[in-house]
Steps between C-alpha positions, in 0.01 A plus 500: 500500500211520328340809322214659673153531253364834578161535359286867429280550747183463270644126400610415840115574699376294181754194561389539899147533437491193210667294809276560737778746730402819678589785306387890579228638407439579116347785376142381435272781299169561462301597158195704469245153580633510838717131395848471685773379278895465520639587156868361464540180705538201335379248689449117376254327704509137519165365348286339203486632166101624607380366132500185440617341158790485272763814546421610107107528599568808658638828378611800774695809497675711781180766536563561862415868541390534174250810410188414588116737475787773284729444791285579773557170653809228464474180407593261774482134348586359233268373257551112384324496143293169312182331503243499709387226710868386609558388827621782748729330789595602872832628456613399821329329806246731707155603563246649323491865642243668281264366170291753342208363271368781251116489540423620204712519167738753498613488831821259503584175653849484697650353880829563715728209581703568811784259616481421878775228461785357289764746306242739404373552813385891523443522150145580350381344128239761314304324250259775334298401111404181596249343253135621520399314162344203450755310233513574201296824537595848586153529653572588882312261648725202613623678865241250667680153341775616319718768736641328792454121547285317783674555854685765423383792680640787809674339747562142330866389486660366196785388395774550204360392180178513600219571293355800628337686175495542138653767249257775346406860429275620796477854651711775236628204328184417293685738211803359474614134454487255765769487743570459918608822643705359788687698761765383804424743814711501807273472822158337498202519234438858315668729756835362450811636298491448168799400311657410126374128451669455251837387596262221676335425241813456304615228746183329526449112486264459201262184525295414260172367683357604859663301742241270763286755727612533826542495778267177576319463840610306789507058465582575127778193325740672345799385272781742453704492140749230658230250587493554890121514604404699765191592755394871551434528890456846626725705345777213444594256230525185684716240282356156455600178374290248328454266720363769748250624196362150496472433832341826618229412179676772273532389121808616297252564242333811634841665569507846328784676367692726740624815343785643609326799624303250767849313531669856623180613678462226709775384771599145510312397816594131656419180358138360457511209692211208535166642598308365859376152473736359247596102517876531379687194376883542489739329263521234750148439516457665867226644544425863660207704634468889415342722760592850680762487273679235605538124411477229677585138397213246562434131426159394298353419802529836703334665121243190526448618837421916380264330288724457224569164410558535105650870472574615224894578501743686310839429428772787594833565504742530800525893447098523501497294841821758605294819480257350776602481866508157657227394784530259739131507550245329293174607492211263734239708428375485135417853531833649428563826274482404126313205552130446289240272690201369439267341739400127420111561363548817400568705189652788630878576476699784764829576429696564850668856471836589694315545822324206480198685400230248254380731206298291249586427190299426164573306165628823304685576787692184518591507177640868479716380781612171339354254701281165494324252666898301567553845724203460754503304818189366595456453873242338688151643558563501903742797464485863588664715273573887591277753410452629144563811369367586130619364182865470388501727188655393141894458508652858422613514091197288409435568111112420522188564232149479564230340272420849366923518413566725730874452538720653803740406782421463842745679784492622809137399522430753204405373167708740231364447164610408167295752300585366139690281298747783451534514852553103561793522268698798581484359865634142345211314610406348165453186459540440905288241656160663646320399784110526394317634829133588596418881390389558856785444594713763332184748565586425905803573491637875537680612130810700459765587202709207406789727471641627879393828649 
């Protein structure tokens, strides 16, 4: 038989609580500022070491209810000691759920990190002294460039590793060296319990740089640390082989890096499979038709008969052709979904949507969706094509720049910017091809935060 453990109460609610289990309720206190505060649990939550750099670059201490104002107040944090100016992380993944910019010097920079998701979930990050110099001063007037970088900001989702600000002295730290005072709470943002971080920080995962920004909008290429690529489609990560990224006018080369906070945030959603209008060839040289999401094998004469008597065609495998439904039907009308058509004598190009609606589509367009002149059937001036209905807008995950080098990535129908070069690597779009588009463009379209809100 084996021996039974029996734990002291104290240990066993902290081996419940560091599990994730229900426990009952602890005896949370409050101190003279009104802040709520449990004072024996030890709890280790799951997360990133919050600064970001070798182990040895930071020095803390257990001050967790240390004397603070001659003891008028406890110390709730812990306060992670060294230079200014190095990168402050997400601890875990979550959203934004306050930012405070001092206005004036003096004031104090921090944010709360709350976990909505993921093995923290219900746990709140306090980040208070973040930098307020501009580097290499002490002169209290970097908040503007030098606190928090571009995109993050209340109610912007981030994940692990994250970049989301930089070590300093702001607020009642300007007298003492720099450091992050950094809290866990239990509950969400500054009303939440707070509790002894430093059994969590003890555990932590140290990495030394800010892992890629995150999470990236929808149509993004992403390549996770094995080497599968993947699409981001509403909420999903849709898995994708290479022959699918060719044919749908992808390029392996503007795949980003998928941390594992977007690998864990995002559920596997079904395959990508070939995209509306595509001319298949199999490994046996048939050929096949994509539309309505189906395929449907044709001869060169039925495509010569759509108006498409030199497609362009892409080889793919059996398991590509698998993921597609078979039709009987082929297509008689060259006006079928996915199809682009041109009328003989004119310049203009429609694309045919999934309802067979014509929206028009110009040269930057085309290209941010892959295509060329080998994808457009030309049909004869006699016919009557459906009625059109506005412009197809750029492919979602677009990495574009305009003349004046604006740089951003179009979404949704929202253009979310890119505000500096900081900002273009921490998001792992560096060196990424660009798509240069009009500036008019980008000023038509509505804007919104790259990160999700």
């Amino acid at each position: 038989m084996r021996p039974r453990l029996v734990l002291a109460p104290a240990l066993a609610a902290a081996v419940l609580l560091a599990v994730g289990l229900s426990t009952p309720a602890l005896a949370a206190m409050t101190d003279s500022s009104g802040a709520t505060y449990e004072p024996t649990a030890r709890v280790v939550v799951p997360m990133v070491f919050p600064v970001a750099g070798p182990p040895a670059a930071t020095s803390f201490t257990d001050t967790f209810l240390a004397c603070r104002s001659g003891c008028a107040r406890h110390h709730l944090g812990q306060d992670l000691m060294g230079p200014k100016m190095t990168p402050l992380v997400a601890a875990f993944d979550g959203v934004i759920t306050s930012l405070k910019r001092e206005s004036a010097p003096g004031g104090g920079n921090y944010l709360t990190l709350s976990a909505d998701r993921g093995p923290a979930a219900g746990w709140t990050a306090v980040y208070i002294h973040v930098n307020n110099d501009t580097p290499g001063t002490d002169d209290g007037r970097g908040t503007a460039a030098w606190s928090f970088p571009a995109g993050i900001a209340e109610g912007a989702r981030v994940v692990a590793g994250q970049l989301v600000a930089w070590r300093g002295d702001s607020g009642d730290a300007e007298t003492t060296a720099p450091h992050l005072h950094f809290e866990l709470r239990k509950g969400w943002g500054w009303n939440a319990v707070a509790y002894n971080a430093f059994p969590s920080l003890k555990a932590a995962r140290h990495i030394i740089t800010p892992t890629p920004s995150g999470p990236h909008p929808d149509g993004t290429l992403m390549r996770a640390a094995d080497g599968g690529m993947y699409v981001l489609d509403t909420g999903t990560r849709r898995p994708i082989t290479p022959t699918v990224v060719a044919a749908n006018g992808l390029t392996e080369s503007s795949a980003l890096p998928m941390t594992a906070g977007e690998a864990l945030g995002y559920p596997t959603g079904p395959a990508a499979v070939l995209r509306d209008g595509t001319v298949a060839r199999d490994g046996g040289g048939g050929l096949w038709l994509v539309t309505g999401g189906q395929r449907a094998a044709v001869t060169p004469e039925q495509l010569a008969a759509l108006g498409r008597p030199d497609p362009r065609t892409w080889p793919v495998t059996d398991a590509d052709l698998a993921a597609l439904p078979v039709s009987q039907t082929v297509p008689v009308d060259p006006y079928y979904p996915g199809a682009l058509v041109r009328v003989d004598g004119a310049a203009e190009v429609d694309a045919v949507d999934s309802d067979g609606v014509l929206q028009s589509v110009d040269a930057v367009t085309m290209t941010s969706h892959g295509w060329t002149s080998q994808d457009v059937a030309v049909l004869p001036a006699a016919s009557t094509p459906p009625v059109a209905e506005g412009p197809l807008p750029l492919r979602d995950g677009t990495l574009v720049q305009t003349p004046g080098h604006v740089v951003g990535v179009v979404s949704g129908g929202s253009f979310r910017r890119l505000w500096d070069s900081r900002m273009v690597s921490a998001y792992g779009y560096a060196g990424r091809p660009r798509l240069l588009v009009p500036t008019a463009l980008v000023l038509d379209l509505p804007t919104a935060s790259l990160t999700a809100r």
